[in-house]
C-alpha positions, 0 to 999 in steps of 0.5 A, spaced: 500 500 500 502 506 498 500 513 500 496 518 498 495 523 502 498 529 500 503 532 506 500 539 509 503 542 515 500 542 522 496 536 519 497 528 523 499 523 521 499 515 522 505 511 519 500 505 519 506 499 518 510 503 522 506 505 527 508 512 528 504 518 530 506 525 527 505 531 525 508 535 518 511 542 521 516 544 515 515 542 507 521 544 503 520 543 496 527 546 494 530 540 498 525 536 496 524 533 504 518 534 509 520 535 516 515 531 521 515 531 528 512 524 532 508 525 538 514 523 543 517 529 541 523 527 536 523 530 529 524 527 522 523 527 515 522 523 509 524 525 502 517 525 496 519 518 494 519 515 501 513 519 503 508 516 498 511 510 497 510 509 505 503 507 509 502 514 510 494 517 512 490 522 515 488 522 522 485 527 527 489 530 532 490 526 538 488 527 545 495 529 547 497 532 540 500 537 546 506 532 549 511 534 545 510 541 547 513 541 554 513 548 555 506 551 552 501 554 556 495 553 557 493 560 553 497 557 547 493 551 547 487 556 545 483 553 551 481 558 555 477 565 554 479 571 555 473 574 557 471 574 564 464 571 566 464 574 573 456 575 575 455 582 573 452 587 580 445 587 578 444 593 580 449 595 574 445 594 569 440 599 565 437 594 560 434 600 557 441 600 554 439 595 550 432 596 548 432 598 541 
């Protein structure tokens, strides 16, 4: 089996005879060479041939997609919301305001 998904940056992957989870992080065209990042961190590459002549295809990201990622923060993962939902003071609010 040969692959036929295309590599696309920051898109998962599986190497499915290989067993091997990554992520594409770099596509360089002029060396003809695709840097990946596997889910324990480490970094590799294929070149063109090896990638569509591996088992290569599509996944979603995996639940710990951020393990390799030791020094994010939360607000880097796009979890948290930078609105405050406090409880207003209700005697703060004029509903009229918002009548039209």
């Amino acid at each position: 089996m040969t692959t036929i998904a295309d590599p696309v940056i920051g898109r998962w992957y599986k190497d499915i005879e290989n067993d091997l989870t990554f992520t594409v992080v770099a596509i360089e065209e002029d060396n003809d060479f695709i840097e990946v990042q596997y889910l324990n961190g480490d970094i590799g590459e294929y070149d063109n041939e090896s990638w569509y002549n591996s088992t290569i295809d599509y996944i979603e990201a995996p639940e710990d997609w951020s393990a390799p990622y030791d020094d994010l923060e939360p607000d880097d993962l796009g979890y948290t919301d930078p609105d405050i939902h406090d409880n207003p003071d209700r005697d703060d609010l004029d509903f009229s305001d918002y009548y039209d």
